[in-house]
C-alpha positions in Angstrom: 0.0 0.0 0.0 1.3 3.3 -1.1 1.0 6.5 1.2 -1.2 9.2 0.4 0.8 11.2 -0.3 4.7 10.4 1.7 5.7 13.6 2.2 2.5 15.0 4.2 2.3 14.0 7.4 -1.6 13.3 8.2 -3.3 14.7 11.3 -4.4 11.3 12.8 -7.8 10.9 13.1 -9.8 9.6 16.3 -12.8 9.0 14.9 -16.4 7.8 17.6 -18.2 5.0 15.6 -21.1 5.4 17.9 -22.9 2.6 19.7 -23.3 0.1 17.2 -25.6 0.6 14.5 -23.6 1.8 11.9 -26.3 4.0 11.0 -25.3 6.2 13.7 -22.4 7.1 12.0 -21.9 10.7 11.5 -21.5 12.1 7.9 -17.8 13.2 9.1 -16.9 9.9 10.6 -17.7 7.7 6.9 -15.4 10.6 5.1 -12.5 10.0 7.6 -12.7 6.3 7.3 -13.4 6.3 3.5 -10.1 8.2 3.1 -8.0 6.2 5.9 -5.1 4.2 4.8 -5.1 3.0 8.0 -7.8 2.0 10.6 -7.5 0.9 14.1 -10.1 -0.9 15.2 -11.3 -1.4 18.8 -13.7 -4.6 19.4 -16.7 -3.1 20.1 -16.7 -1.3 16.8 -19.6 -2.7 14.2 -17.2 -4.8 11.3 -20.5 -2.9 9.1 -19.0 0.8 9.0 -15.9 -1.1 7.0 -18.2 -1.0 3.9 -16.9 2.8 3.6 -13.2 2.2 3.9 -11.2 1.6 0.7 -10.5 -1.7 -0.6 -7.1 -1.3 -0.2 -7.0 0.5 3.4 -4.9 -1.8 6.1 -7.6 -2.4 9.0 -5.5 -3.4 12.0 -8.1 -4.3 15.1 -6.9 -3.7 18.6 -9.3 -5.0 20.8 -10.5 -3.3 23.7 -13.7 -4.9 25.9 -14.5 -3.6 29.4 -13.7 -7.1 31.2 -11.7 -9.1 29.2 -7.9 -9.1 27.8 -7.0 -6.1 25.8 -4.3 -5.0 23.1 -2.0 -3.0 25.5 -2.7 1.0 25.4 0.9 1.5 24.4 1.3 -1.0 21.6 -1.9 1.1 20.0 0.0 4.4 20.5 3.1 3.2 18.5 1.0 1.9 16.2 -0.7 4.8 15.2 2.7 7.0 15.7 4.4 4.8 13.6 1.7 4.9 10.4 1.1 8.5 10.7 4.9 9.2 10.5 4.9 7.0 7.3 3.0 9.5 5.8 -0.3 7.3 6.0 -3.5 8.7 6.9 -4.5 7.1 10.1 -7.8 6.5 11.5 -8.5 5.4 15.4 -11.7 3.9 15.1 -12.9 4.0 18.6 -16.6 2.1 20.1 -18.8 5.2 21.5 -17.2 8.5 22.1 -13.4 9.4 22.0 -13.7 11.7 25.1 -16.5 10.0 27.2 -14.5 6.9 28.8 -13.0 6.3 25.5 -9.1 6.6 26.4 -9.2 9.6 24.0 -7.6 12.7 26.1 -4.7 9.5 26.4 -4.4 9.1 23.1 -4.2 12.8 22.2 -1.3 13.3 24.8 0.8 10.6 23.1 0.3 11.9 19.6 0.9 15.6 20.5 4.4 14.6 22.2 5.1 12.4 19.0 5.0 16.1 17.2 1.6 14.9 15.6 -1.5 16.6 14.8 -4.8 15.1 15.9 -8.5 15.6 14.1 -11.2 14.5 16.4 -14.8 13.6 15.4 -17.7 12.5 18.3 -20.0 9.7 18.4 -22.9 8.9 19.9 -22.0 7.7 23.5 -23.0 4.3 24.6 -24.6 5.8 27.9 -27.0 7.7 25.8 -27.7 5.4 23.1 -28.9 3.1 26.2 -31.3 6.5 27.6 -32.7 5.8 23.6 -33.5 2.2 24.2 -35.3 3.0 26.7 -37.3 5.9 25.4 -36.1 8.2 29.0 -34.7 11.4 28.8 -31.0 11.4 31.0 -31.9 15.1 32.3 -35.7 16.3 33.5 -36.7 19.4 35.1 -38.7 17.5 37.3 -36.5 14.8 38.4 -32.4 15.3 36.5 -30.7 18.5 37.0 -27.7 16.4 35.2 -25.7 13.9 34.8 -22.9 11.6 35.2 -20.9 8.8 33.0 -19.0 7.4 35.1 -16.8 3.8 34.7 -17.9 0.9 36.8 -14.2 0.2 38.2 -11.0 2.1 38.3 -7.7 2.0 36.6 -5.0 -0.7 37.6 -3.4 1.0 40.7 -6.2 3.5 41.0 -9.0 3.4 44.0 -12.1 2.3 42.7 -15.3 4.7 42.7 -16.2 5.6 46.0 -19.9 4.8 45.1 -21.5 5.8 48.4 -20.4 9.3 48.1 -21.7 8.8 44.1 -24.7 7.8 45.5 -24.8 11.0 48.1 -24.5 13.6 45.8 -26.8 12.1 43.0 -29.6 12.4 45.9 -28.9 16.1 46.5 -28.0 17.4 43.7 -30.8 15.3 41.4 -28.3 13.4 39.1 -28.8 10.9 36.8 -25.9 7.8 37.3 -24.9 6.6 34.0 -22.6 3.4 34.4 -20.0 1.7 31.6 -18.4 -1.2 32.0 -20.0 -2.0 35.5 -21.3 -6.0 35.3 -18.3 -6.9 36.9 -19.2 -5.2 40.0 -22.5 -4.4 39.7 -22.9 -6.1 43.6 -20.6 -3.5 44.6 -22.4 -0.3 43.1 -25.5 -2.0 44.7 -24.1 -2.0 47.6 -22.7 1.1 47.9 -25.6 3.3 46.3 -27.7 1.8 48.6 -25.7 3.3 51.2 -27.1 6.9 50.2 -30.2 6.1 47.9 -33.8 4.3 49.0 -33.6 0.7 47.6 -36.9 1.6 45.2 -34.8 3.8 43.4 -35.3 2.8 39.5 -32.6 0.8 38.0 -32.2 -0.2 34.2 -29.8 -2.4 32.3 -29.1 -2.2 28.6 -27.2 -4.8 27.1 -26.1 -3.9 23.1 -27.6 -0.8 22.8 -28.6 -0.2 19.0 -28.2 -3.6 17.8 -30.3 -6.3 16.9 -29.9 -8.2 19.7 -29.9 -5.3 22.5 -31.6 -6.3 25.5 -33.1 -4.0 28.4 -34.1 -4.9 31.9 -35.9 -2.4 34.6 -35.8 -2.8 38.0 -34.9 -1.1 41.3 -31.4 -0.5 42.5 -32.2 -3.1 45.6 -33.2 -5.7 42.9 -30.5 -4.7 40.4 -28.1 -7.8 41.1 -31.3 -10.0 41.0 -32.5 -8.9 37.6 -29.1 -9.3 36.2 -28.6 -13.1 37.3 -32.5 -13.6 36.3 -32.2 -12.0 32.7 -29.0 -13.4 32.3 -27.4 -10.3 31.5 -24.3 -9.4 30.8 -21.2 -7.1 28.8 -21.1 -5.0 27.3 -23.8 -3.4 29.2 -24.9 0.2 30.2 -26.1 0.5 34.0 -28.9 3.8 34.7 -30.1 4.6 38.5 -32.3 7.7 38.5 -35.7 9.2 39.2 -35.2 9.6 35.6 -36.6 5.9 35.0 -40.1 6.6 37.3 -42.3 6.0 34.7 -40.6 3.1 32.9 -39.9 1.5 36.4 -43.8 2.0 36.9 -45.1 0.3 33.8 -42.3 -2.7 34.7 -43.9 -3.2 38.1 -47.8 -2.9 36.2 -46.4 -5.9 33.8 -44.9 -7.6 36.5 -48.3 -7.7 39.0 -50.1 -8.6 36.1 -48.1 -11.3 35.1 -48.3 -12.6 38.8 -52.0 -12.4 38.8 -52.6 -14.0 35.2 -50.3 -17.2 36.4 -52.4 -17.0 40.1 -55.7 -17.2 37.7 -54.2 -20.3 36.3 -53.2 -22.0 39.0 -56.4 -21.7 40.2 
């Protein structure tokens, strides 16, 4: 594969593929790619938005999957320092967002120091894309004066989200909670939100937000544990706890007593 053009050194590109469906892509995100030499993939990343890359663009994927064993952070930074230097127009393809839990700001640093130049383009953030499946707004003047994305666990060596105090200033300060990567340790968020919030708090799951086979579970946060095991859910998932999810949480219960009714008319 030839360069571009070798003497221009490319800005390198970190480009959000959104959720999933590669629908989502914005119109700025299918240029980039359709112009990339090279793309590098992460895992969660739809194989569909290839369709706009060149035939002859390199596509190297480095996966990267909240729970499970993933290319190291540096080996992707050399890798896109290297290319770039080559003369190559480079393309980070990145699951979500770039900047919202997306290792972007990271990636940024290490190209800047490299004496590179970095184009970034936003997708659509997991976090909300799940707020879509279910229909809820994240914010409501009534019950969300904001927000928070926050990661379910913290980085190796770092203390892990002190979820009580989470939990504390979501009740005072009417925040929606917003969890990635959180199955894992969904007994300890539990646990330590219920240290600060009431138990009937509404709780939702969303499991492959925007795909075919995305799943979503509502519940309460003291039942949040229950309904995972139950509906067998599991990553990648997206975590909500909010007043947000009243109504939703209010037609689940309506479904649920009459389910429990319907099978009591049977048995009888």
């Amino acid at each position: 594969m030839k360069p571009s053009q070798p003497r221009t050194r490319w800005p390198v590109t970190l480009v959000g593929a959104g959720p999933g469906d590669p629908e989502l892509l914005t119109l700025k995100a299918v240029r980039a790619i359709a112009a990339a030499d090279v793309i590098l993939m992460d895992d969660l990343v739809n194989e569909e938005v290839l369709v706009h890359a060149r035939p002859d663009a390199r596509v190297i994927r480095v996966g990267k999957r909240g729970g499970c064993a993933s290319t190291p952070q540096a080996f992707i930074d050399r890798l896109m320092i290297q290319q770039a230097h080559r003369g190559l127009r480079v393309v980070r393809l990145k699951g979500g967002d770039p900047f919202i839990l997306g290792r972007g700001g990271e990636e940024i640093e290490q190209l800047r120091a490299a004496g590179l130049e970095v184009d970034v383009i936003n997708g659509i953030t997991a976090g909300l894309a799940a707020a879509t499946a279910l229909q809820t707004a994240l914010t409501h003047r009534r019950f969300a004066h904001g927000v928070v994305f926050i990661t379910g666990h913290g980085a190796p060596g770092q203390a892990e989200p002190d979820w009580v105090l989470l939990g504390q200033a979501a009740a005072a300060l009417k925040l929606t909670l917003v969890v990635y990567m959180g199955i894992t340790r969904a007994a300890d968020i539990q646990s330590g939100l219920l240290g600060a919030l009431p138990g009937a708090t509404p709780a939702a799951v969303v499991q492959h937000a925007t795909l075919a086979n995305q799943r979503v579970a509502v519940t309460t946060l003291e039942r949040l544990v229950e309904t995972l095991v139950s509906q067998g859910l599991g990553s990648p998932s997206i975590i909500i706890v909010g007043e947000v999810l009243q109504a939703l949480a209010a037609l689940a219960h309506a479904d649920e007593q009459a389910s429990s009714h319907g099978a009591g008319r049977r048995a009888a």
